[in-house]
N, C-alpha and C positions, 0 to 999 in steps of 0.2 A: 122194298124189294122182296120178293117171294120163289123158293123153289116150290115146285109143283107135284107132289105123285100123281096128280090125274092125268100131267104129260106122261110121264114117264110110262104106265100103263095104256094110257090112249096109245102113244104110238107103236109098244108091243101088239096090241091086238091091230091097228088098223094094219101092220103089216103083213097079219096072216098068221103070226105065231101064236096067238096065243091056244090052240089045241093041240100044238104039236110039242112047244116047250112050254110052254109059264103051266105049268101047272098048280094044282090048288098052293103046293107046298111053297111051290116057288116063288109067288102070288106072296103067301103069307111072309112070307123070309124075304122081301123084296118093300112089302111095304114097314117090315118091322125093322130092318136096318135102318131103312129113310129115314125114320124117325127118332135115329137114336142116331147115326150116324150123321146125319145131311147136312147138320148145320157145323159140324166140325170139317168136312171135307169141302165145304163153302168155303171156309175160312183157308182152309189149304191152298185150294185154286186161286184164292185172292190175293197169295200170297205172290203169286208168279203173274198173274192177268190185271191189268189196269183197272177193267171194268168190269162191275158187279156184272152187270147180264150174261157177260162172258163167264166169267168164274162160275154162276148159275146151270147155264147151258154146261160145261165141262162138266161138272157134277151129274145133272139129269143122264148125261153122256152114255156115264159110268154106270148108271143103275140102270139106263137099258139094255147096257153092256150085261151086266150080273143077271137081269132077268131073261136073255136069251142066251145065258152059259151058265146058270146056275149050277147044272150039273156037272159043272166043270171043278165046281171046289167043293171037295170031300167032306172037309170042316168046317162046319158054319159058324166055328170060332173063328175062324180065318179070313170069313168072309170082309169084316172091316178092312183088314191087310190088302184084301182084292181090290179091292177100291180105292183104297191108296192109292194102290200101285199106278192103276187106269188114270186114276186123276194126273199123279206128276207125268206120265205118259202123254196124256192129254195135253196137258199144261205146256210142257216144252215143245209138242209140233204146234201148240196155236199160233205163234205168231209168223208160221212160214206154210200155211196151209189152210186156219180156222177153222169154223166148225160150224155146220148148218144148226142155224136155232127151230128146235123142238116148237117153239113157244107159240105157232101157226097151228098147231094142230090141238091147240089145249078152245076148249069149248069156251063159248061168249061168258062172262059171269065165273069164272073158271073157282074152283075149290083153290086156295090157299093154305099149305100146308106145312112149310116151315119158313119163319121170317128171320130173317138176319137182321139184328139188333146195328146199327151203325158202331154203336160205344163199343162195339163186340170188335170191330174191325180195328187191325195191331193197324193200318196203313194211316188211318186217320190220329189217334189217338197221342203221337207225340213225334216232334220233329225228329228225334232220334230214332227213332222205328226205322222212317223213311230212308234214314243216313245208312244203318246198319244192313237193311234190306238191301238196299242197292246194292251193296258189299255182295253182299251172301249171292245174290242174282249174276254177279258177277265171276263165282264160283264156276269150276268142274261143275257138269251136270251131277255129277256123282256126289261130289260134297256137298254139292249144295240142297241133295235131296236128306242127305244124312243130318246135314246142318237145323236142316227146315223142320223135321221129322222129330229130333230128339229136342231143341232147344223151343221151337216155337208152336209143334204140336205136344211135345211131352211124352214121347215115345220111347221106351225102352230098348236097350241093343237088341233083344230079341226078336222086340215087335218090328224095328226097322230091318232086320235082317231076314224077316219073313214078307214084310213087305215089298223089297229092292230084290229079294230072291238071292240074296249073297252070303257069304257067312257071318255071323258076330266081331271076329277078329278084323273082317275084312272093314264094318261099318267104323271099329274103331281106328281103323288107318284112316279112312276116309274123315273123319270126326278130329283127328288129330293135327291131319293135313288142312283141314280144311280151316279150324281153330289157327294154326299159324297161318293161312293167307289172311283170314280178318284181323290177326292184330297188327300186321303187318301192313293190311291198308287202311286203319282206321286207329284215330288216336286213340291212346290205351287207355286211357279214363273214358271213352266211351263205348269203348269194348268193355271195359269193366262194370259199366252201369246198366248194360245190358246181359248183365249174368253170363258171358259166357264165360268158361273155365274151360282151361287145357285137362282139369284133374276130372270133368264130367266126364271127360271120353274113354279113362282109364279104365 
């Protein structure tokens, strides 16, 4: 499996923008996140979507999203955060709406540019993933982004609270609440062995 930056740029420009937004900077700041970013926000969307292609396309989504608003975020520190966001956005209308795949408009022979490693994927790697995930999937959309965020991507309160667009205090209610519906629906030796802690949310 492969995401793409030549989709992603191919269908900015086939749709006309690229002299009016993607500019050089934008262009630069678009393929430099992809490549530091794309294979961790792969891993996000696969958190929520069954299927790699899927999870794929929701990613490329997002970075055509950033490359026709780039100018929309101030801080190009922040800019990971954007994308986050786009993605669990993404993620939860997928399965009451979808998402037209990109992948028609990438050229025959197509450049490949970041591969998601299968051993990389939490879904596969152990039966307890799967148990725990369906839990979490189970969650408030709101906890269960904060859950997903801080435990499975390794996100700081800060980082999620600029991500979600809500306050710190606000993530750790959510993180708190949300820690008590998993142990609550999942036996506690296997909440245990999946690291969560009610004291990480403190």
């Amino acid at each position: 499996m492969a995401l793409c930056l030549t989709v992603v740029l191919s269908t900015v420009a086939g749709s006309g923008e690229m002299s009016t937004c993607f500019t050089k900077s934008t262009e630069a700041l678009v393929i430099a996140t992809f490549h530091t970013e794309g294979r961790s926000l792969v891993r996000l969307a696969r958190l929520f979507v069954d299927d790699q292609d899927a999870a794929e396309d929701l990613v490329q989504e997002a970075f055509i999203r950033l490359a026709r608003h780039a100018s929309a975020v101030a801080d190009e520190t922040k800019v990971p955060a954007y994308l986050r966001s786009i993605v669990l956005n993404l993620a939860r209308d997928h399965n009451r709406r979808g998402l037209v795949s990109h992948r028609h408009l990438a050229a025959s022979g197509r450049e490949i540019d970041v591969v998601v490693n299968p051993v990389d994927d939490l879904l596969v790697q152990d039966e307890r993933h799967a148990i725990v995930l369906a839990a979490v999937r189970a969650l408030s959309f709101r906890q269960r982004d904060c859950i997903t965020l801080r435990y499975f991507e390794e996100q700081g309160i800060e980082s999620i609270a600029t991500t979600l667009k809500i306050s710190p205090n606000s993530v750790k209610t959510h993180l708190q609440r949300g820690l008590a519906a998993l142990h609550a629906s999942l036996d506690l030796s296997l909440a245990l062995s999946s690291d969560l802690s009610l004291e990480d949310a403190q």
